[in-house]
N, C-alpha and C positions, 0 to 999 in steps of 0.2 A: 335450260336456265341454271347458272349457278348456283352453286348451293354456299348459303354465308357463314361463311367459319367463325366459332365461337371459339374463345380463352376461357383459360381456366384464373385469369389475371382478374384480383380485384380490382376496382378500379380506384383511382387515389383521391382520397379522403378530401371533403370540402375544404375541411383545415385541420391541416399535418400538426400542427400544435397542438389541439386541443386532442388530437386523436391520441398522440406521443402521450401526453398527458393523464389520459385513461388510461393508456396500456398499462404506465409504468405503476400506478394507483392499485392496480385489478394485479398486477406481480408482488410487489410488496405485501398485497394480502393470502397473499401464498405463503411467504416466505414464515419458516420456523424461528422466533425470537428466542433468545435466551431469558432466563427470568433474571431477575435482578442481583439475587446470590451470585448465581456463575458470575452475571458479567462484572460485578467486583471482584471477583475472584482473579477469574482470567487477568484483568487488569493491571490488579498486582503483582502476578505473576510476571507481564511483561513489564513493567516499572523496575519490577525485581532485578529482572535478566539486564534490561537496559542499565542501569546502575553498576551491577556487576562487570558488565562487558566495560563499561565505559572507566570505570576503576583498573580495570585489567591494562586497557587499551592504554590509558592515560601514563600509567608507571612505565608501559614498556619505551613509550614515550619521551618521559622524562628519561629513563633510564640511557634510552640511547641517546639524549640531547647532551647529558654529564659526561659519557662516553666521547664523545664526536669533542664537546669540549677542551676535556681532558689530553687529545689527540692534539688539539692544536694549540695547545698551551704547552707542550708536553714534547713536540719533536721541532729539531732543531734543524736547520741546513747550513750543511757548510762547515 
């Protein structure tokens, strides 16, 4: 007589939604929050940098746009 092979495979959930649902509920209670300090802290910090770069980024921008202007207002053919 054969003998019946068992898995080690759960079997799938009555309903994958609501299971998705717990899991992701039952991880977020894992998960370590920042308290409220930090995370204005942090926040400004990237608002900071975002600012900064975008100030940086924007002149080299303009810069090279007065440039490129400049060039074709500026050379002549012929």
């Amino acid at each position: 007589m054969p003998e019946s092979k068992t898995t080690n495979v759960a079997p799938k959930p009555k309903n994958a939604v609501a299971n998705y649902i717990s899991e992701t509920i039952a991880e977020l209670k894992k998960v370590t929050w920042l308290s409220r300090r930090d995370l204005l802290y942090l926040s400004g910090i990237v608002l900071l940098v975002t600012v900064v770069v975008g100030v940086i980024l924007g002149s080299i921008d303009f810069g090279f746009s007065k440039l490129i202007q400049f060039l074709i207002n500026n050379v002549h053919i012929g």
